[in-house]
Every structure is written in structure tokens, then in C-alpha cells.
N, C-alpha and C positions, 0 to 999 in steps of 0.2 A: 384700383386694381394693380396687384404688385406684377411689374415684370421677372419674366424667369431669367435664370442664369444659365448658359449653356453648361455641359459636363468640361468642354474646352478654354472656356474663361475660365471656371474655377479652380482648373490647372496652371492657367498663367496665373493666375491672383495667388496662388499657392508659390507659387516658383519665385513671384517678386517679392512675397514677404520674405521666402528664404533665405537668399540670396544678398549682394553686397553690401557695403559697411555702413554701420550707424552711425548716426552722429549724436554726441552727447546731448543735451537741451540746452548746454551753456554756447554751442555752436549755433548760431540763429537764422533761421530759415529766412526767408520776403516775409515782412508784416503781417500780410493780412493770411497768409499761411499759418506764421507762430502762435495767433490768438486757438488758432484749433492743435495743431501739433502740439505743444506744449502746456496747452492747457493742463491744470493738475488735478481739474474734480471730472465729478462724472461726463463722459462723453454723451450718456446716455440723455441726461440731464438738458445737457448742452443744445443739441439734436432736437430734442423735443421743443425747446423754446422756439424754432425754424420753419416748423410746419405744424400745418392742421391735424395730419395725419402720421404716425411714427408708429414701424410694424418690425417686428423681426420675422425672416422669414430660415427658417433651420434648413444647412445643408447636410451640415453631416456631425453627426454626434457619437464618439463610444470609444474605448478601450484601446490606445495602440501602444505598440513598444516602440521605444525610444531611447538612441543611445543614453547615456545620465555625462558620455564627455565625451566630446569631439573622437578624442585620438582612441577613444576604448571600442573595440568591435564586439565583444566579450558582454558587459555589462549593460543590460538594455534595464528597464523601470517600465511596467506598465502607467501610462499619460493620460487623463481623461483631455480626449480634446475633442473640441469644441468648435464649429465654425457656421456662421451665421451672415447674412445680408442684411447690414438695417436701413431699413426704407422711408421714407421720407414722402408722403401724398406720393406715394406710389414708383416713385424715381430710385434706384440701385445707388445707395453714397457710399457705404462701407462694407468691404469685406472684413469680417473680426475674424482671429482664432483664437482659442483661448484654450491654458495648456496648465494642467493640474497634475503634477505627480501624484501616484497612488497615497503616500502619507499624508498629504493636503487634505484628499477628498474625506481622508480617513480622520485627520485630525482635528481638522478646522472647516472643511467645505462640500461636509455629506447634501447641503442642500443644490449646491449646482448640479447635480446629475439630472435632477426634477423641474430642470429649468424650461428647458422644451423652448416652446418660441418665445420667449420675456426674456429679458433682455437684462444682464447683467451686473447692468449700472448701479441700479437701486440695490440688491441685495448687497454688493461688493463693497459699496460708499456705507451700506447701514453697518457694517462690521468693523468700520473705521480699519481700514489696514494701512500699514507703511509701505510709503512710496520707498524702491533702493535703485530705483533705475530708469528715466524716461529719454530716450533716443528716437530720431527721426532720419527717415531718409527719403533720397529724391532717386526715383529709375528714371535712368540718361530718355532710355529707348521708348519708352512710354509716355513719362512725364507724371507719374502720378507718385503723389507721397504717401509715406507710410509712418503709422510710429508706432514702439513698443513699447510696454510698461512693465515693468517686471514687479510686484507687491511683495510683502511677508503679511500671513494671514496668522495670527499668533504662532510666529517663527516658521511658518513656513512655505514654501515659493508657489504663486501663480504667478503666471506671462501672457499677455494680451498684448495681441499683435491686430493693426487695424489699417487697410489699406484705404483712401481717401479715392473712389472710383470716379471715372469720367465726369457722372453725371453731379456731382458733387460742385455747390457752387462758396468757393471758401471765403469771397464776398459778402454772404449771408452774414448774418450779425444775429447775436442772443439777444433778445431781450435783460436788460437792469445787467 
């Protein structure tokens, strides 16, 4: 039985993906943190070798606007995004977001809209994309880490953001 997420944590889980500085993946976390933060294949993959049971449970899916640069107030880009809990025999490990400008879904990634609660590992790794970007960071206040990966899906950008929750134990080891 999966446990729910309050409306209040998925605010704070939203605020700490947002919020302070990445660290490249050439900057190296503690050991037994790196083997998951920097990992370069599927997470989904990964996860599933840990437990009996691995569930995505959908928080919130559809349409938003998004500056497309920091400093522009001006220029928003409708974002398909995505953010999801993946669950682990029943235990909250990760908060994902997952962020697809309108040309993405358009050009290269019409099937994530239809993703619903399956999990994005396998479709994303079956399209072979290029990695151009994998950073991690540590919240002081919390203590919990996070990493981003930003892909190119024939040229063009999704970013998967995934925060590594309490109940998350980085201990755990993949199988092979």
C-alpha cells in the first residue's frame, strides 16, 4: 500500500528542487550517495533491481508556462511537466519532475503525455538520448539530495529533476 504525500511536502519537495546550486557530477558526493546521484542509466532501472515492488504514484501532470530564461519576464513557453513519487514496496524514495518544452513533446516526445503512472525510465533510455548535463546537490536544512539531468531527445531538451526522499535508503545496492 503506497503512502500519500501531503499537499505541504509536495511544496517543500518542489522548493528544494528549485532552489540552490548544482554541483557538476565531476564534484563527488560520499560513495555510497555517488553510485545513485550519478548514476548515468535509467534510474527507473536501478530502483526496480531494490524492491519487490516499484509503483509510480502521479501528482501532478499538464501544461504550464515557463519563463524559457531567467532574466526574461516577457517570454514564457508552454512546459509539459510532470511530477511523480516513485515508490519502492510501498515507501516514498523519489520525488521526479520532469520538464518538456512544447517543441520536445512536439518533435521528439508526443508519447510522454500518455505516460500517466509508468514511469519514464524505460520509454526515455529506449530513445537512446544524450546525456548534456548531470548535477547533484545536498539541502543543508533537510539533508536530502537531489539530481538533475538535462537530455537532448533528437536535438531537443527535457530535464528531470529527482529528489532522493527520507525514506530512501542509498545503502541499498542494484543487483549485477
Amino acid at each position: 500500500m503506497s503512502m500519500s504525500v501531503t499537499p505541504a511536502a509536495i511544496e517543500r519537495y518542489r522548493t528544494l528542487l528549485a532552489g540552490g546550486k548544482w554541483h557538476a557530477a565531476h564534484s563527488i558526493p560520499p560513495a555510497e550517495i555517488a553510485s545513485w546521484l550519478l548514476h548515468q542509466g535509467s534510474l527507473t532501472a536501478q530502483l526496480q533491481q531494490i524492491c519487490r515492488r516499484f509503483t509510480v504514484q502521479l501528482v501532478n501532470v499538464g501544461w504550464v508556462k515557463e519563463k524559457t530564461a531567467p532574466k526574461s519576464t516577457a517570454l514564457t513557453e508552454p512546459v509539459w511537466l510532470r511530477e511523480v513519487i516513485l515508490q519502492g514496496d510501498g515507501s516514498n524514495w523519489i520525488f521526479a519532475q520532469t520538464r518538456l518544452p512544447q517543441r520536445t513533446v512536439a518533435n521528439a516526445a508526443p508519447a510522454v503525455i500518455r505516460l500517466a503512472d509508468q514511469p519514464i525510465g524505460p520509454w526515455l533510455f529506449a530513445q537512446k538520448p544524450q546525456r548534456l548535463s548531470l548535477g547533484w546537490r545536498r539541502d543543508r536544512q533537510s539533508g536530502l539530495y537531489a539530481r538533475r539531468s538535462v537530455f537532448s531527445l533528437a536535438g531537443y531538451p527535457l530535464e528531470i529533476k529527482e529528489l532522493f526522499l527520507a525514506d530512501f535508503d542509498f545503502h541499498r545496492r542494484a543487483a549485477g
